[in-house]
C-alpha positions in Angstrom: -195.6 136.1 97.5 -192.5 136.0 95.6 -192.1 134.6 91.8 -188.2 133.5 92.9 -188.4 130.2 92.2 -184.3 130.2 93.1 -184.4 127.7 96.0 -185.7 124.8 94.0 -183.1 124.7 92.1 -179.7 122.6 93.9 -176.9 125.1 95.9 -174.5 123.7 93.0 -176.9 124.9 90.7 -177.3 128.1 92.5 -173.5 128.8 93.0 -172.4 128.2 89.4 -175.3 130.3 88.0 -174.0 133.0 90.8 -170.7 132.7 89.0 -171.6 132.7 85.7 -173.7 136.1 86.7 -170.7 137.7 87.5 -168.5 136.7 84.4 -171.1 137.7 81.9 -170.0 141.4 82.2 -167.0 142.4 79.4 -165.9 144.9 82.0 -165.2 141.9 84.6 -163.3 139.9 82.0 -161.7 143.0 80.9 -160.5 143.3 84.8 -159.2 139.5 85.2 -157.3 139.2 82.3 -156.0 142.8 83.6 -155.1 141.0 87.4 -153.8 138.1 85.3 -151.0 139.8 82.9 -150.0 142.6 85.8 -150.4 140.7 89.2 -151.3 143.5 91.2 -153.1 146.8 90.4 -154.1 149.9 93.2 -157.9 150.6 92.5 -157.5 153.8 90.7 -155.0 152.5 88.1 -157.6 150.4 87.1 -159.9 152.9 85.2 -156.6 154.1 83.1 -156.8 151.0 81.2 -161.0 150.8 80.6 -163.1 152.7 79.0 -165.0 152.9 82.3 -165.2 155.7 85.2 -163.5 154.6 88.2 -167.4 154.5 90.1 -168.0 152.2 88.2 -164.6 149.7 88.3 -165.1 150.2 91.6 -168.7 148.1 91.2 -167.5 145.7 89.3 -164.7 145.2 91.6 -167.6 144.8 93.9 -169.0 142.0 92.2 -165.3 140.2 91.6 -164.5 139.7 95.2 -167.9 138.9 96.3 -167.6 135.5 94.5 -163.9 135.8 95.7 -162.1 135.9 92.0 -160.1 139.1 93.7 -158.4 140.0 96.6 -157.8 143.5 98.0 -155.3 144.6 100.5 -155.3 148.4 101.9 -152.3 150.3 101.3 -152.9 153.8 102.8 -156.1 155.3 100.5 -155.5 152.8 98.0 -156.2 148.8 97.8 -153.7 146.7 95.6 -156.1 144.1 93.9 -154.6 140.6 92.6 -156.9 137.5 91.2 -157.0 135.0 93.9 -156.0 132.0 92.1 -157.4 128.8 94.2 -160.8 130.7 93.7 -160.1 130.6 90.0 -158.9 127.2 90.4 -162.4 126.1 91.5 -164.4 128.0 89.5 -162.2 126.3 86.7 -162.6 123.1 87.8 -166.1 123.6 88.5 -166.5 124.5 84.6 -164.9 121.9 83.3 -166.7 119.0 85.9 -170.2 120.5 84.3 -169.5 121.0 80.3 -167.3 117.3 81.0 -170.8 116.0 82.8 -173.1 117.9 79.7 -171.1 116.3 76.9 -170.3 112.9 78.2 -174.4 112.0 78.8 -175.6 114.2 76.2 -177.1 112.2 72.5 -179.2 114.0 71.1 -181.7 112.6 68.3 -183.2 115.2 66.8 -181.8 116.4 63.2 -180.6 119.3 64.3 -177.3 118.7 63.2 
């Protein structure tokens, strides 16, 4: 018997947490904004500008295009990477339709404040 109790929670619910997963590593934000300011990096470059072995860019590159934030095309024994924006786009939009959905019903009556 498994104690994943996953799949009563909705497949939005799921997905965003799935996303969220992913961003919560430095290294992975380290990598985006990385994508974001060059465009395109080959794989071992990547390592050059993190304190990080490539083994172990090469996992969180993993986890990046999984969710799809990254893109990879082969060139020879290396694979350009670039952010794949209308992922971004969505996962963006996605954020802001929640927090926007949190904050608009939200009234709190404690006295926490």
């Amino acid at each position: 018997m498994s104690n994943n109790k996953s799949d009563q929670f909705t497949q939005e619910q799921q997905e965003f947490a799935a996303i969220a997963k992913v961003l919560s590593h430095p290294a992975r934000i380290a990598i985006i904004a990385m994508l974001a300011e060059k465009k395109e990096i080959k794989t071992g470059n990547i390592s050059d500008f993190l304190p990080l072995s490539r083994t172990t860019v090469s996992q969180h590159l993993k986890e990046l295009k999984r969710i799809g934030i990254i893109q990879g095309t082969i060139d020879g024994l290396m694979i350009h990477y670039c952010l794949d924006m209308d992922c971004l786009t969505k996962i963006k939009n996605k954020y802001e339709e929640f927090f926007k959905n949190t904050i608009s019903s939200f009234c709190c009556s404690c006295d926490c404040k």
